[in-house]
C-alpha positions as CSV (number, residue, x, y, z in Angstrom):
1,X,41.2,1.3,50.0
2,X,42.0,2.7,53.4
3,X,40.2,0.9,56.4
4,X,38.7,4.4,57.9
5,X,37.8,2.4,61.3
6,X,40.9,1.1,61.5
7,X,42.6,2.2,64.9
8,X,45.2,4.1,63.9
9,X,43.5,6.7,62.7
10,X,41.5,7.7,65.9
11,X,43.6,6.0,68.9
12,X,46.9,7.8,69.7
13,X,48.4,4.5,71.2
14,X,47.4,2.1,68.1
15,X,49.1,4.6,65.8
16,X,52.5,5.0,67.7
17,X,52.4,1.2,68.1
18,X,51.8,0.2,64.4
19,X,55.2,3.0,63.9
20,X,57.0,1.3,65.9
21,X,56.0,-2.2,64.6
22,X,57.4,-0.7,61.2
23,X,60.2,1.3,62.3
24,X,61.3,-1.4,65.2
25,X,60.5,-5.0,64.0
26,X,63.2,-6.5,65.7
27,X,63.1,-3.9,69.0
28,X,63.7,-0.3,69.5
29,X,67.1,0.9,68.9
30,X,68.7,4.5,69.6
31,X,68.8,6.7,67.0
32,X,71.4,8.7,69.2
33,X,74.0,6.5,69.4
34,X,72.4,3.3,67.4
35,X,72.2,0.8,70.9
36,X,70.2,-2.0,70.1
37,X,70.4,-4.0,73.4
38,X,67.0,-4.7,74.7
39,X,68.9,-4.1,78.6
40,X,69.8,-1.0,77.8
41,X,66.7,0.2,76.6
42,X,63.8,1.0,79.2
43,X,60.5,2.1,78.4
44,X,59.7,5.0,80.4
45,X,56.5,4.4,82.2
46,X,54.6,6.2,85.4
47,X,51.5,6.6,87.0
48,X,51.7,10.2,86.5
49,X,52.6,10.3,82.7
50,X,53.7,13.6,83.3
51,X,56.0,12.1,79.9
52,X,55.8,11.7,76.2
53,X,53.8,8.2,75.9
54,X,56.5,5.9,74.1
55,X,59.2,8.1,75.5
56,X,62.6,5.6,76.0
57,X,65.7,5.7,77.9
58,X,69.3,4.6,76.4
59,X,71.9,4.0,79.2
60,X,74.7,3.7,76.4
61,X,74.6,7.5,75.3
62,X,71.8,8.8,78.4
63,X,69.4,9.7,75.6
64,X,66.4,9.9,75.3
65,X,64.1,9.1,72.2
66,X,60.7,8.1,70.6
67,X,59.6,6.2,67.6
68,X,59.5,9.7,65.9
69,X,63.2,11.1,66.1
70,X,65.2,10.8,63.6
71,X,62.6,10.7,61.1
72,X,60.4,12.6,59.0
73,X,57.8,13.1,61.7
74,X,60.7,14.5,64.6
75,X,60.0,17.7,66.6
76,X,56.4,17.3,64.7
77,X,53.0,18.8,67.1
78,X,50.7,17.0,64.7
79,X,49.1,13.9,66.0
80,X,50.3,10.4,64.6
81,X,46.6,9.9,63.9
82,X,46.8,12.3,61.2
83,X,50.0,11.5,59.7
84,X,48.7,7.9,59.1
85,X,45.8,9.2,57.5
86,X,47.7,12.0,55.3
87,X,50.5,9.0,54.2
88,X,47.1,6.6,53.3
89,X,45.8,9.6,51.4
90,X,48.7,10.2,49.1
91,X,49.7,6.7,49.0
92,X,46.4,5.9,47.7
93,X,46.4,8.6,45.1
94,X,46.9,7.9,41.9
95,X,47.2,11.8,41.1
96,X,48.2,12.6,44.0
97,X,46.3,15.1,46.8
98,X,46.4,18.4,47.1
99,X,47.6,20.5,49.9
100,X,44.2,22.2,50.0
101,X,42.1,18.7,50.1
102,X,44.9,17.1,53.0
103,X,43.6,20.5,54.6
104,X,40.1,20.1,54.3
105,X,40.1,16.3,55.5
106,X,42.5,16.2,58.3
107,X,41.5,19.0,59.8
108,X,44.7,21.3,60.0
109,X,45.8,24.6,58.6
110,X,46.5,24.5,54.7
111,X,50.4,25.5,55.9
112,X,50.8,22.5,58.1
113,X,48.7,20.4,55.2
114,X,51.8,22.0,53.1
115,X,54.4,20.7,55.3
116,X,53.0,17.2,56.0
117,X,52.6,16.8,52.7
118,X,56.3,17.2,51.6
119,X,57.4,15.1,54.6
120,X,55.7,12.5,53.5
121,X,57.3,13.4,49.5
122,X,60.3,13.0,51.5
123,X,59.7,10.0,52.9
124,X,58.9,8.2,49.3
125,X,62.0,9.7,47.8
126,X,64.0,6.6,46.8
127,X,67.7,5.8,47.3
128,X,68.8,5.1,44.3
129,X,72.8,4.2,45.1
130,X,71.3,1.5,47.5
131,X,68.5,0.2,44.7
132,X,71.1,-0.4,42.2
133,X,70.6,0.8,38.2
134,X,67.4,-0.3,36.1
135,X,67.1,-2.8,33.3
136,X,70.3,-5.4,33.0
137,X,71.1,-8.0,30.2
138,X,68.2,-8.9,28.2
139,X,65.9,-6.3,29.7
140,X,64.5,-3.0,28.2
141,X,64.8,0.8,29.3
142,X,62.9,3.3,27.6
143,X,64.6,6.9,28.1
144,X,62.4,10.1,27.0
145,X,62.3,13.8,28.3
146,X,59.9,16.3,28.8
147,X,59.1,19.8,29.7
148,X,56.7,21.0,32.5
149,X,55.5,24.5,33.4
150,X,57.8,28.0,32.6
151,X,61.2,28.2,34.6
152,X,60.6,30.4,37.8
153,X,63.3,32.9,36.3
154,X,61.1,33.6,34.1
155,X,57.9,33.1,35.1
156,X,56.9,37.5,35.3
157,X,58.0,37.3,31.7
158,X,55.6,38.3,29.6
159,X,56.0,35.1,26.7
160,X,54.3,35.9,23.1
161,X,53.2,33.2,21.1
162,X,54.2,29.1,22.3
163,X,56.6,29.0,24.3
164,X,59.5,26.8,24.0
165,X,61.0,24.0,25.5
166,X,64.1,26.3,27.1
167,X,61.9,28.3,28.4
168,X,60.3,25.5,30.3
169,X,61.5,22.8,33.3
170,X,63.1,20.0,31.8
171,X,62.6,16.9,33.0
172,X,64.4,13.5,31.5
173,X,63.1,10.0,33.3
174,X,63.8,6.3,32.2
175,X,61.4,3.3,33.4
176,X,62.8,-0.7,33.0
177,X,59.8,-1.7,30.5
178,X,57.8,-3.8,33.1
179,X,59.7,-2.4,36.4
180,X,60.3,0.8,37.8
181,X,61.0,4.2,36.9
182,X,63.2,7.4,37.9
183,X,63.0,11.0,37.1
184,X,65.2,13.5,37.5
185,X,65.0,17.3,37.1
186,X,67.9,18.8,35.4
187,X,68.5,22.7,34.5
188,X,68.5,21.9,31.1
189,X,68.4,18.7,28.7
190,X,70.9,18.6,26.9
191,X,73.2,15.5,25.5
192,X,75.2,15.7,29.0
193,X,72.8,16.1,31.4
194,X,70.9,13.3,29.8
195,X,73.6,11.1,29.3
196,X,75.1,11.6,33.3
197,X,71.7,10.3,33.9
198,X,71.4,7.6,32.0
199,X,75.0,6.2,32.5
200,X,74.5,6.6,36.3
201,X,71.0,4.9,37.0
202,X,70.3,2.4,33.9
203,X,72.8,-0.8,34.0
204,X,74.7,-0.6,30.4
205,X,73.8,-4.2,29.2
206,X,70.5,-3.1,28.8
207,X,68.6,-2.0,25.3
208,X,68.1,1.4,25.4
209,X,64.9,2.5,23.6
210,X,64.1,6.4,22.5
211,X,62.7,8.5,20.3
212,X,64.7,9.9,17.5
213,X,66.0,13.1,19.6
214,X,69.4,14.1,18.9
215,X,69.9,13.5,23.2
216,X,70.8,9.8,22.8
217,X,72.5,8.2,19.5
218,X,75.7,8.6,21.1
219,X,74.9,7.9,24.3
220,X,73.3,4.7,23.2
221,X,76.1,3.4,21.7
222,X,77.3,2.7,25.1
223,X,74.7,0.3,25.6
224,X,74.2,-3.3,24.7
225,X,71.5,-2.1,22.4
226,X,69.9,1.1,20.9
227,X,66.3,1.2,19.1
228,X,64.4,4.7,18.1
229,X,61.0,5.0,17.0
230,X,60.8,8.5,14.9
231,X,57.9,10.0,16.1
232,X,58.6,13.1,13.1
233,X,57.4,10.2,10.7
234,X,54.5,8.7,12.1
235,X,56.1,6.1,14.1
236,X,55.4,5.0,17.5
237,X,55.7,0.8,17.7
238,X,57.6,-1.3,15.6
239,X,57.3,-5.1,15.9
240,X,60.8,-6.9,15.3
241,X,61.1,-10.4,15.1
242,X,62.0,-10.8,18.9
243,X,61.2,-7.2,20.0
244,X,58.7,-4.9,20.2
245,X,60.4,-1.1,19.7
246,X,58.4,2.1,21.4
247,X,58.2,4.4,24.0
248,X,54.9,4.1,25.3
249,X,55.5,3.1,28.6
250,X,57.3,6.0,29.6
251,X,55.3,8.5,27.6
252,X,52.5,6.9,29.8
253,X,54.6,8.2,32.8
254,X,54.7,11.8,31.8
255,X,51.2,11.5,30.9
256,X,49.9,10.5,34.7
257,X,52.4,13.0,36.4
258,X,51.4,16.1,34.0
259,X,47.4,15.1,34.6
260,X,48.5,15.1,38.3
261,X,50.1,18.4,38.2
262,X,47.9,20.5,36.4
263,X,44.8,18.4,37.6
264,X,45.6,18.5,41.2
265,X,48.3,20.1,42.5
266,X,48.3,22.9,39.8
267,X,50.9,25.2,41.3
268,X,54.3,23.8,41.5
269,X,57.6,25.7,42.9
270,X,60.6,24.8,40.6
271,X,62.4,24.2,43.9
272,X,59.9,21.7,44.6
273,X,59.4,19.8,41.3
274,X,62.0,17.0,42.4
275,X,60.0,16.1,45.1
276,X,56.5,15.7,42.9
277,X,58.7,13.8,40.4
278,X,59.6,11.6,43.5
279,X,55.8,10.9,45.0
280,X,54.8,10.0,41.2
281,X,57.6,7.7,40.6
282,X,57.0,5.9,44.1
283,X,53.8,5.0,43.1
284,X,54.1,3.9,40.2
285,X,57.1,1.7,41.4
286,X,54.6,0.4,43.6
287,X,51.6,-0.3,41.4
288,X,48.7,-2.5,41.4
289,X,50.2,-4.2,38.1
290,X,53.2,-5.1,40.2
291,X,50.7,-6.6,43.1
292,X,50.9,-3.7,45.7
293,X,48.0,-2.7,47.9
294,X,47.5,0.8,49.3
295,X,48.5,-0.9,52.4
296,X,51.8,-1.6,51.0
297,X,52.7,1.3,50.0
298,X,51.7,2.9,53.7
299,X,54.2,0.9,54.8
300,X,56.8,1.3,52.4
301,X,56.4,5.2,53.4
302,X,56.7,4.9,56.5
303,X,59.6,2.6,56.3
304,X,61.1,5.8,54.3
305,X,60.8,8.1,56.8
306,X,64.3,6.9,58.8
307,X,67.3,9.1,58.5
308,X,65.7,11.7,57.6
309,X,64.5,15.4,58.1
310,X,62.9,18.1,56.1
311,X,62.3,21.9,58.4
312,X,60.2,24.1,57.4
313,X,62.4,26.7,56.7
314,X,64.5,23.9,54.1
315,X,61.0,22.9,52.6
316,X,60.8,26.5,50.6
């Protein structure tokens, strides 16, 4: 639970200080021309302040730079104040918050509540080539798919009866049984697009376990192991003598994000789903279960916001 006295959420100073304790733990550094030399680097201070606080000076590249550039948070008006508070919000959130409530509580427009809160999606969006695959020898990935809300092609459609799943956003995840989880959204599932992403982001030595959908027997033959459960029949666990076979855990998944989305956020831009998909699977990665604290996972956001940059114009 977030600490609403805490400094950083009403004192400019104590909020660019705690970035830069995150951002900088071994000293400030140009994001310009990466100089790390503590001689190089002056803080710019003045009786007159006519300047940003925080603002430094690099006499490698003559640059000059805050805590904020080259992040997230660059060129941003709002006050750091607020962005701590909106990343405690919708770290905190097991469902996530809605644009409309980050509106309401921070007091800002609902367009900047918009912005911020994609930022901050941005921010929790992981690197998966630098995290390595899931699962390994003797460990357990459970594979699935699912399909969320009509494609935006055809959302003026007028759709008679149920509609189906090609009609709808396709969505294919897989989550280490015990560890973390990734989603992805593809154009359509079919037996390539799931297998490019499970041969690219689960390590082959694992056991792959799905349900009986004609996406993975072939596919799983290219890992150590392959166990279904078919659903069709009646079947969701099945104890084996050293195993237990299901796909609960990721079927668990889907079930907070879809809860989130329709509970919650509601309206979601195809263009945008990657980046739900993205704030959902950062929290879970970061659990209780796994011994995170809200706290934690403030931090690990804001640790995500280096390198990177999301305009307005880009977030639509």
């Amino acid at each position: 639970m977030a600490d609403l006295q805490n400094p950083i959420f009403h004192d400019e100073d104590k909020a660019r200080e705690a970035l830069e304790a995150i951002r900088w733990p071994h000293g400030p550094y140009c994001p310009h021309c990466g100089n790390a030399n503590p001689d190089k680097i002056a803080l710019i201070e003045g009786k007159k302040q006519s300047h940003r606080p925080g603002l430094r000076y690099c006499n490698e590249c003559k640059g000059q730079f805050t805590v904020t550039v080259g992040t997230v948070f660059e060129r941003s008006k709002i006050p750091l104040t607020k962005w701590w508070l909106a990343t405690h919000l919708l770290g905190a959130s097991k469902k996530g918050m809605s644009a409309h409530q980050l509106h309401r509580m921070l007091g800002v427009t609902y367009k900047t509540a918009w912005f911020m809160a994609h930022r901050i999606r941005e921010a929790m969006k992981e690197d998966v080539k630098s995290s390595g695959p899931l699962g390994g020898e003797g460990k357990i990935v459970e594979a699935d798919e699912t399909y969320f809300g009509p494609k935006d092609t055809i959302k003026k459609r007028t759709i008679r009866g149920k509609p189906s799943n090609s009609s709808k956003r396709s969505i294919v995840a897989l989550v280490e049984r015990g560890g973390s989880v990734r989603s992805f959204h593809v154009e359509r599932a079919t037996k390539a697009s799931v297998r490019d992403v499970l041969v690219r982001n689960a390590d082959r030595k694992s056991t792959l376990m799905t349900d009986e959908s004609n996406f993975y027997p072939i596919t799983g033959r290219e890992f150590a192991d392959h166990a279904t459960v078919k659903h069709t029949g009646g079947e969701y666990v099945r104890y084996e003598a050293d195993r237990i076979v299901h796909t609960n855990t990721i079927e668990n998944v889907f079930s907070v994000f879809k809860r989130g989305m329709v509970g919650v956020y509601q309206h979601c831009g195809e263009a945008h789903l990657h980046r739900y998909l993205a704030e959902f699977d950062f929290r879970y990665n970061r659990r209780t279960k796994l011994g995170f604290t809200d706290q934690m996972r403030v931090d690990a956001i804001m640790e995500g916001i280096d390198g990177k940059r999301l305009t307005y114009r880009s977030a639509h």
